[in-house]
Wavefront OBJ file of the C-alpha trace (Angstrom):
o trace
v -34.254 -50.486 36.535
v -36.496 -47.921 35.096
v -34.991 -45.372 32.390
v -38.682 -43.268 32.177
v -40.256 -42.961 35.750
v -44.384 -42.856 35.946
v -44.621 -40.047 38.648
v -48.577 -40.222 38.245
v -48.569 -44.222 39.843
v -46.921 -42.542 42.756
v -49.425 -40.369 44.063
v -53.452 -40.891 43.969
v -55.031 -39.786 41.004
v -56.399 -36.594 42.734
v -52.672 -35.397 42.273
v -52.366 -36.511 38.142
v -52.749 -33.032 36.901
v -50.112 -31.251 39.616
v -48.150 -34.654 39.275
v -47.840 -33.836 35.288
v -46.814 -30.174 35.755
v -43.662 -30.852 38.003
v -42.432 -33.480 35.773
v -41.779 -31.085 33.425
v -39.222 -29.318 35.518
v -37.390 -32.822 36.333
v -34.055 -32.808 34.784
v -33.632 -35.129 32.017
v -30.946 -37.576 32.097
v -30.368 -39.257 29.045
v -29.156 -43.084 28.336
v -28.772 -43.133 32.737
v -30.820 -44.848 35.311
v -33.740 -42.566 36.532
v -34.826 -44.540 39.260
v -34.339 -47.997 40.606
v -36.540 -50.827 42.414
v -40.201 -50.134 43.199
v -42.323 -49.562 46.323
v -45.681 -51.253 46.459
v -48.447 -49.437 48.753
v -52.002 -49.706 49.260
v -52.985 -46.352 49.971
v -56.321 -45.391 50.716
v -57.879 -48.206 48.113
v -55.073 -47.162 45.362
v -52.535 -48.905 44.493
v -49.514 -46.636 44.262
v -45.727 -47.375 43.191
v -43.147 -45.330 44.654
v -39.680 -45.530 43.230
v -36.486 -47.175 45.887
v -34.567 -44.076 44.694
v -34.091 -41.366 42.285
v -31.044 -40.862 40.691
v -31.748 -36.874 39.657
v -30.091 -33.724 39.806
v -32.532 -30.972 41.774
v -34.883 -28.802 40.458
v -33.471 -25.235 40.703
v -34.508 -23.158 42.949
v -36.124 -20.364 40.390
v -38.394 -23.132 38.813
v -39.764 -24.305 41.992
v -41.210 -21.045 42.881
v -43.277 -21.426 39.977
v -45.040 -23.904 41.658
v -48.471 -23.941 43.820
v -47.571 -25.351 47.088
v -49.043 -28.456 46.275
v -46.991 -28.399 43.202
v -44.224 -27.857 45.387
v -44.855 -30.876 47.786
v -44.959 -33.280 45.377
v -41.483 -32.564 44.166
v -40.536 -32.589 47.638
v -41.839 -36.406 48.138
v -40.589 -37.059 44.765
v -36.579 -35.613 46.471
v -37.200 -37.991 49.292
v -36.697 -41.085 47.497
v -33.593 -39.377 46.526
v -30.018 -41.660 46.281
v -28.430 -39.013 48.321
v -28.970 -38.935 52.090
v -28.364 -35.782 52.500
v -30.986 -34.030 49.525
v -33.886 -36.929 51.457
v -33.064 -34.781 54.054
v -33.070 -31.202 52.572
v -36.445 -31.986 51.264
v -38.171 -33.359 54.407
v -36.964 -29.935 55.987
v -38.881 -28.534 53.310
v -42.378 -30.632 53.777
v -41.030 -29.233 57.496
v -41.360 -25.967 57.033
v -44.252 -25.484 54.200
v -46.419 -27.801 57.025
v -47.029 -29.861 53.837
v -50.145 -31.509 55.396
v -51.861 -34.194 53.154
v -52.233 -37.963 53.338
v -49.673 -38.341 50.542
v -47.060 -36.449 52.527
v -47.327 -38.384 55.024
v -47.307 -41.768 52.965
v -43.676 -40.464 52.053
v -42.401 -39.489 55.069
v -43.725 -42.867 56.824
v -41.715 -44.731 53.919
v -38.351 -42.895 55.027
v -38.602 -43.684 59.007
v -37.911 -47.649 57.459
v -34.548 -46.404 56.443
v -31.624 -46.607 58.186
v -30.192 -42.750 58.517
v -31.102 -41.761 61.696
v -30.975 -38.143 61.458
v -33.542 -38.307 58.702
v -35.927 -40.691 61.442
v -35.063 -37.471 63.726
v -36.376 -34.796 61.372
v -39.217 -36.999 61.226
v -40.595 -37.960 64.266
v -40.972 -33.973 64.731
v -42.984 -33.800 61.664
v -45.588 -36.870 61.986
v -46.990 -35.346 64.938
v -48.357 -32.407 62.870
v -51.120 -34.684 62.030
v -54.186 -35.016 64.265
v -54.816 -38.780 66.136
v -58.296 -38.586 63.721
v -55.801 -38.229 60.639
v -53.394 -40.918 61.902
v -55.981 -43.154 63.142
v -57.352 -43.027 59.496
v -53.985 -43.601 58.471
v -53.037 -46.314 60.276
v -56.593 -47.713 59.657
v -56.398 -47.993 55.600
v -53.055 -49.308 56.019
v -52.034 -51.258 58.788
v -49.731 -53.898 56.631
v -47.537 -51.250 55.417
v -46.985 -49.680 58.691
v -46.162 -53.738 59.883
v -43.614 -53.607 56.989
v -42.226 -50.051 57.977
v -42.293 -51.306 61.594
v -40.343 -54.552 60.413
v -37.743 -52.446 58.590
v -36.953 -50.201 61.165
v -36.181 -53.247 63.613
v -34.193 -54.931 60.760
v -31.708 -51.662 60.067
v -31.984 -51.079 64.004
v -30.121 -54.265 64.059
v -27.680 -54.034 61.194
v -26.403 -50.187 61.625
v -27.838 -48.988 65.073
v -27.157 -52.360 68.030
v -24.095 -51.065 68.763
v -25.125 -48.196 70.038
v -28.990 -49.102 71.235
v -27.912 -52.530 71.881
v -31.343 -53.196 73.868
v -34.342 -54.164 71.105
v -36.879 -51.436 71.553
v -34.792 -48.414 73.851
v -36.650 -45.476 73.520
v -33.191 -43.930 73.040
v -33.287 -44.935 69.603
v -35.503 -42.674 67.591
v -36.789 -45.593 64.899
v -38.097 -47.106 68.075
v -39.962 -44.182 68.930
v -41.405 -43.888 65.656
v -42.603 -47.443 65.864
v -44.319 -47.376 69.055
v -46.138 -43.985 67.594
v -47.252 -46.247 64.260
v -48.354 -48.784 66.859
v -50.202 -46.567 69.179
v -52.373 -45.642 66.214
v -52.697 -49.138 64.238
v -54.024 -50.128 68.231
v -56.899 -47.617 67.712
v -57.755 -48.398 64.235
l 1 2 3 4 5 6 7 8 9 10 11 12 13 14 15 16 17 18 19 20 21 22 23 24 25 26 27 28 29 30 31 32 33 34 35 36 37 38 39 40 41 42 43 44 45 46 47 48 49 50 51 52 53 54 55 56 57 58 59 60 61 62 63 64 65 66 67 68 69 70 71 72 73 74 75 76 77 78 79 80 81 82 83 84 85 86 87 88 89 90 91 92 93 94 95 96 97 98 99 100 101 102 103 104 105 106 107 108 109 110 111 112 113 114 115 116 117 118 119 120 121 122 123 124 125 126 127 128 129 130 131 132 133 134 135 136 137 138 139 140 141 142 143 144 145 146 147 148 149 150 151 152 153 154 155 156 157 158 159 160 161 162 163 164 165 166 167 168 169 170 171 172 173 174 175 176 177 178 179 180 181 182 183 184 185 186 187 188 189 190
């Protein structure tokens, strides 16, 4: 468990400076866990860590528009590791509706689809195809193990929470499935 967070190993170092300004406006929460477990990534030749979640009240709403859009974004990825379902999904919305459109975005929203709350994997699957097949393809290219792992989680919490329902193992029905095949269509062309 981490009590102080380092926000600047979670995004590439062209984001330190933007990455520095928004963790001013996190909330402090004193003598409480901040965040908890890590995420290792390879991400285009940097190593990153992303926090399992964040246990922090929001931002309010007057402070984030005092924020450049990328500014803004990166508190929104930041929201998305969130403890609460429910805020993850406020802030992909948000990356939604901004058409928050950078590598790092999408580094984010690929670590959510190997999660089990299926109406986040709905919000999305509309999202990751605002990306070109070039950007993808790149994607997919510089890091092919993590989408294996993403692609290994969503099969894992397919079975735990979602056989029931989608009892047959890939049924395009089931929208983590979807999201898989669309990883593997692009680690295929890489």
């Amino acid at each position: 468990m981490n009590i102080k967070w380092n926000w600047a190993g979670a995004f590439p170092q062209s984001c330190t400076d933007d990455v520095r300004v928004v963790t001013r406006l996190l909330p402090r929460r004193l003598f409480r866990t901040v965040t908890w477990g890590t995420i290792d990534v390879m991400f285009f030749g940097e190593s990153l860590i992303l926090p399992s979640r964040l246990y922090l009240n929001e931002v309010k709403e007057e402070k984030m528009q005092t924020l450049t859009d990328r500014q803004r974004w990166i508190l929104y990825c930041m929201y998305t590791r969130h403890h609460d379902g429910f805020i993850r999904e406020k802030y992909v919305q948000r990356l939604k509706r901004e058409q928050a459109k950078t590598d790092w975005v999408l580094l984010y929203l690929i670590e959510l689809t190997g999660e089990y709350v299926r109406e986040i994997l709905e919000r999305i699957e509309q999202v990751l195809h605002i990306w070109s097949e070039a950007e993808m393809k790149t994607f997919a290219q510089a890091n092919n193990r993590y989408l294996e792992r993403i692609e290994r989680r969503i099969i894992s919490y397919w079975d735990v929470y979602h056989r029931t329902i989608y009892p047959v193992l890939w049924d395009p029905a089931y929208v983590g499935f979807r999201i898989a095949r669309f990883y593997r269509t692009y680690r295929a062309l890489s």
